[in-house]
C-alpha positions as semicolon CSV with decimal commas, in nm:
position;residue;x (nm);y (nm);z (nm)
1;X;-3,075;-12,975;7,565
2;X;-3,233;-12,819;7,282
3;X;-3,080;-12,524;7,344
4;X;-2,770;-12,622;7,369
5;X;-2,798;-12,767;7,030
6;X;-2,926;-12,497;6,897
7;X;-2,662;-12,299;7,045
8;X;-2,397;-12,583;6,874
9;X;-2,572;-12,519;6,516
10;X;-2,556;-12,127;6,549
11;X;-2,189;-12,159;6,648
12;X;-2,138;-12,403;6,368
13;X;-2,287;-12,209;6,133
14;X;-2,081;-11,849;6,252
15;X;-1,780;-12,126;6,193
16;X;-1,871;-12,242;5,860
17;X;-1,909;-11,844;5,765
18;X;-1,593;-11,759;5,893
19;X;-1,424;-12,043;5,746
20;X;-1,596;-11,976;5,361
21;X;-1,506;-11,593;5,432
22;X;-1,114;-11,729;5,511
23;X;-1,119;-11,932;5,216
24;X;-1,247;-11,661;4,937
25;X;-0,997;-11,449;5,118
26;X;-0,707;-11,613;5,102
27;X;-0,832;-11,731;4,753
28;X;-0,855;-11,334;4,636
29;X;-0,531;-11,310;4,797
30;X;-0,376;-11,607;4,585
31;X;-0,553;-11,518;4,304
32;X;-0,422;-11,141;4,343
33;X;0,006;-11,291;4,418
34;X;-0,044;-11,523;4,092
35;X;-0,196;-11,178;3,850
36;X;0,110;-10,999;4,050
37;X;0,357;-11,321;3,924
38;X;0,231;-11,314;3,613
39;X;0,256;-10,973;3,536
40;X;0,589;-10,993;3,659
41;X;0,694;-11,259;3,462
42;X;0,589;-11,120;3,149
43;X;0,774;-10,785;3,283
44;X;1,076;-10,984;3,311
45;X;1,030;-11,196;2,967
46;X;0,951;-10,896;2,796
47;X;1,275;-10,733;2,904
48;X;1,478;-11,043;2,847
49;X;1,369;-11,046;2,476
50;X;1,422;-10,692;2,423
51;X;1,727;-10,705;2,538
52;X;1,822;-11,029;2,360
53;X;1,657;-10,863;2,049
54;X;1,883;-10,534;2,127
55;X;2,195;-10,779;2,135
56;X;2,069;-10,920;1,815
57;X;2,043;-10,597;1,674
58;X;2,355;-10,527;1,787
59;X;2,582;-10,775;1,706
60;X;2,359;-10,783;1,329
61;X;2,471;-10,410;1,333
62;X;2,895;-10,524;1,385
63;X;2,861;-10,769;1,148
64;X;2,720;-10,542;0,862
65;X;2,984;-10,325;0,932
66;X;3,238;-10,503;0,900
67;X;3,110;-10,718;0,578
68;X;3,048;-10,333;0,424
69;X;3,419;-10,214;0,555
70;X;3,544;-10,596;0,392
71;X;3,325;-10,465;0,030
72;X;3,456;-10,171;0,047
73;X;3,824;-10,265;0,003
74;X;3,772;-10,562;-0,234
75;X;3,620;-10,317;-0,439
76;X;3,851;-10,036;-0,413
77;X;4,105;-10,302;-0,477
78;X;3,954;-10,409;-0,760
79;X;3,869;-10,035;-0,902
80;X;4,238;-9,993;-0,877
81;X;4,308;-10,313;-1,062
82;X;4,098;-10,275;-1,322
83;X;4,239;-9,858;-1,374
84;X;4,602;-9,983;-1,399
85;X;4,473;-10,250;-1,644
86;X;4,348;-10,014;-1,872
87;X;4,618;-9,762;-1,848
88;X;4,866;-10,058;-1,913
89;X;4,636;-10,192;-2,218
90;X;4,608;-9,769;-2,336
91;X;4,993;-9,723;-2,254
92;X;5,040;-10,028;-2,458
93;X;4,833;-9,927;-2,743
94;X;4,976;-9,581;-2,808
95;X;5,319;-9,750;-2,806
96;X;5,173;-9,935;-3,083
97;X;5,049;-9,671;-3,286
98;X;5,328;-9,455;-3,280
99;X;5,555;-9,761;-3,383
100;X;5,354;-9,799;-3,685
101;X;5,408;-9,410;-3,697
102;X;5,719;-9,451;-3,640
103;X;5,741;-9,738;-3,902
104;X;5,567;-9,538;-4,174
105;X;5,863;-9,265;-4,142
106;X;6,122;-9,527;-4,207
107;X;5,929;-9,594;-4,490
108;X;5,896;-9,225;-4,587
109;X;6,273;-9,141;-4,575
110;X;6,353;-9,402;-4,836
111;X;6,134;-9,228;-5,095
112;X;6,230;-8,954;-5,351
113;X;5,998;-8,712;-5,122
114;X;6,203;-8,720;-4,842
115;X;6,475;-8,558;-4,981
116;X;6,309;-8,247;-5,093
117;X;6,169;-8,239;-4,761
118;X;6,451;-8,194;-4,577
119;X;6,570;-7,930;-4,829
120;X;6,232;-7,749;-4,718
121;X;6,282;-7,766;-4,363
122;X;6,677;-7,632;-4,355
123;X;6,478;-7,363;-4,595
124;X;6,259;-7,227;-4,356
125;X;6,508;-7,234;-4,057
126;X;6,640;-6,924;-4,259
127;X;7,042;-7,075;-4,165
128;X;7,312;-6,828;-4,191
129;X;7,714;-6,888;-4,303
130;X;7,865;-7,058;-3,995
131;X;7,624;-7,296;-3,928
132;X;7,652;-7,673;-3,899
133;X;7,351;-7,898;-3,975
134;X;7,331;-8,237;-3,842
135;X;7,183;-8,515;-4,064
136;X;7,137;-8,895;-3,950
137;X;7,416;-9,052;-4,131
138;X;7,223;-9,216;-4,397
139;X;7,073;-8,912;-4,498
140;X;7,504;-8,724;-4,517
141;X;7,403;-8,798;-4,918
142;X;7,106;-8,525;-4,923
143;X;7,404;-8,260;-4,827
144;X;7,535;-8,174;-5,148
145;X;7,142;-8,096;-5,259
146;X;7,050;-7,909;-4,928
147;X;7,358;-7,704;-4,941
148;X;7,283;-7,573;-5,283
149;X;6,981;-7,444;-5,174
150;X;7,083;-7,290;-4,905
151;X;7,336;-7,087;-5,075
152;X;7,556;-7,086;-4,809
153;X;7,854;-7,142;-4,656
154;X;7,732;-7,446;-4,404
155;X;7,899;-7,727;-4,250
156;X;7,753;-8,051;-4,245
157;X;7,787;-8,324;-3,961
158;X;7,653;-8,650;-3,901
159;X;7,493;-8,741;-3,611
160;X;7,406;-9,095;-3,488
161;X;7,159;-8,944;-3,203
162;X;6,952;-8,888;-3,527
163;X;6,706;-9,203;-3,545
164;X;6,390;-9,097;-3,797
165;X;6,543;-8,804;-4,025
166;X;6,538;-8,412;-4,000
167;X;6,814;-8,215;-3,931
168;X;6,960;-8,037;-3,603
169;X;7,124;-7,638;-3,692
170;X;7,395;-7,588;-3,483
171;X;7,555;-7,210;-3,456
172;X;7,899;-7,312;-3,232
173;X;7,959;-6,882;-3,150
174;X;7,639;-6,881;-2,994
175;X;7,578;-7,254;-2,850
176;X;7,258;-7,213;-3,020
177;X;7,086;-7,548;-3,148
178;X;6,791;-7,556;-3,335
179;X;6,667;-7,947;-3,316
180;X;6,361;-7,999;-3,616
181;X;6,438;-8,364;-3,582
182;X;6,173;-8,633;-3,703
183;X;6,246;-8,798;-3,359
184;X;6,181;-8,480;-3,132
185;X;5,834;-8,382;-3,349
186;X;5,710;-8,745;-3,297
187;X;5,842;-8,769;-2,900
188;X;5,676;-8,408;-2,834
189;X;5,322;-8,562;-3,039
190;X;5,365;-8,871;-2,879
191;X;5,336;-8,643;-2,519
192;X;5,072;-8,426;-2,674
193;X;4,861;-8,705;-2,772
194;X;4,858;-8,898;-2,427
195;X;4,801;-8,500;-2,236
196;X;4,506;-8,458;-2,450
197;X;4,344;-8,742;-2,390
198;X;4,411;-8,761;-2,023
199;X;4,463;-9,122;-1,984
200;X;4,621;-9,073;-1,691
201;X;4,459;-8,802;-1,490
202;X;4,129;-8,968;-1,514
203;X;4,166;-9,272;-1,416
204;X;4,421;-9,252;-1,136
């Protein structure tokens, strides 16, 4: 009987061995599926936030673009705006100044200098017999006075083209017009003026 027992607690104990050597087992196995699961997951999370950062990125990316691309035109726009502003205001102002200009010769051909200016000028045209000289019609009262000191034979028209003053030398056999106008030298400074300072060429 005691052997038997003894027999009993030997196979017992070769159980209980087995059984503890099961259990760490399957425990190193469990243990070694949860590292696997966790490594996994943070695999997997790691992806899914890169990507989700990459979409981020992404759509951050689009929308810069197309904020910069919406800048961009509201200030070419407004470049634009502001260059046809100023050539308006410039445009505006050297209207203005040659008006005064413009003004001021008025002024001049009411004065006792005007007349011996316009004897000068038919003076250094060097006009020849035959020729007709246009005068604006106020000024048809100079022609005695510029016809003396010519000394020659010239015929005199008026011409109501003539706005500011000068005269126009007209040779009819030839078709040959000489135009030393007031209102030509101001139009052609007037056009030098705004060419010189390039008002529009640098801002268009």
């Amino acid at each position: 009987m005691d052997a038997v027992n003894q027999m009993l607690d030997v196979g017992i104990e070769k159980l209980e061995r087995f059984i503890h050597a099961v259990d760490a087992e399957v425990e190193k196995e469990v243990n070694r599926i949860i590292s696997e699961g966790e490594a996994s997951r943070e695999e997997i999370l790691k992806d899914a936030k890169e990507e989700s950062l990459n979409a981020a990125y992404q759509t951050l990316q689009d929308s810069i673009k197309k904020i910069y691309a919406k800048y961009v035109k509201i200030v070419a726009k407004a470049e634009l705006d502001a260059k046809r502003e100023v050539l308006s205001k410039r445009g505006e102002l050297i209207d203005l100044v040659f008006e005064n200009v413009k003004k001021a010769l008025k002024e001049f051909a009411q004065t006792p200098q005007y007349a011996k200016f316009l004897v000068k000028l038919a003076k250094e045209q060097n006009i020849v017999p035959g020729a007709q000289i246009c005068l604006k019609p106020e000024d048809m009262k100079y022609a005695g006075e510029i016809k003396e000191a010519l000394g020659a034979q010239v015929e005199f028209k008026e011409d109501n083209s003539i706005k500011l003053g000068g005269i126009c030398v007209f040779y009819p056999e030839k078709s040959l017009l000489l135009d030393k106008t007031i209102d030509l030298a101001l139009a052609n400074q007037k056009e030098a003026f705004v060419e010189k300072n390039c008002f529009s060429q640098d801002l268009i």
